[in-house]
N, C-alpha and C positions, 0 to 999 in steps of 0.2 A: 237425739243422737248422743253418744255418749262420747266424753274426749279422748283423747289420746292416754293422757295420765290415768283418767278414772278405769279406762279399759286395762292397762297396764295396772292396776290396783287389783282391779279382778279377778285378771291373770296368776296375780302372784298368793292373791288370798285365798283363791279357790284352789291350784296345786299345793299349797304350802299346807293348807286343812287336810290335802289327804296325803301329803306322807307324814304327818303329825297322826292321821289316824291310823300308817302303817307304821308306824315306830310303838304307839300303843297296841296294836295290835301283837309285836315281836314282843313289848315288856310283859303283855298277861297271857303270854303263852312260848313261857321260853323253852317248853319241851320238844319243840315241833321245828322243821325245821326252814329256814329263812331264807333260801335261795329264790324261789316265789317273790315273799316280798320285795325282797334287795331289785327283783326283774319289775317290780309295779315304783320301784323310788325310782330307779333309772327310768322308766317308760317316762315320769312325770315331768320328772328334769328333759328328758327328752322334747317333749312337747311344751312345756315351758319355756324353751330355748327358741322350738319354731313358733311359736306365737309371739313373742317380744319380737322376732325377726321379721315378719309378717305388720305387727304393727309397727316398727320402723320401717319398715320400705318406704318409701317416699316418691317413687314411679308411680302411685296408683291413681287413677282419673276422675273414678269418683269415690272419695273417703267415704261417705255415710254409709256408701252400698259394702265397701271394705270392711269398714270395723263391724257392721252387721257379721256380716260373714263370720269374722272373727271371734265374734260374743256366739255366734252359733256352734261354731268349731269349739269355744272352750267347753260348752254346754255339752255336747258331745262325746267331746274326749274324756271331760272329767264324768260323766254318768257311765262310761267304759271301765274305767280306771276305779271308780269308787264299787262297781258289779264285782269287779277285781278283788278287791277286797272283801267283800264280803262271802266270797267264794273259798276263801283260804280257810 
């Protein structure tokens, strides 16, 4: 199981990679236009947000099965988000 911290490392390293790949993405194609991307950096931050808040919650009964969840959800959202990208 993974801890708290290490998940919340996860969290931050894996959405922080893709809007680092969408900002290179806006620098090697500045012809085009960036409304798209700007909607794939707020989606990240968006979910970035709910996941820190998810792994802070403190009501939950059993952690192991929680943070799973959570390392799944990131897996998910970020292989959405990164599709995203690749799209543009």
């Amino acid at each position: 199981m993974a801890n708290k911290r290490d998940l919340k490392k996860d969290i931050n390293y894996v959405l922080g990679d893709i809007i680092e790949a969408v900002y290179i993405w806006e620098l090697t194609n500045p012809d085009k236009d960036t409304k798209k991307s700007e909607k794939i950096i707020d989606e990240a931050i968006d979910t970035f947000d709910d996941l820190i808040a998810k792994v802070n919650d403190r009501s939950v009964e059993n952690k192991k099965q929680h943070f799973k969840a959570i390392n799944r959800e990131l897996e998910d959202r970020g292989r959405a988000l990164i599709d995203k990208i690749n799209a543009l």
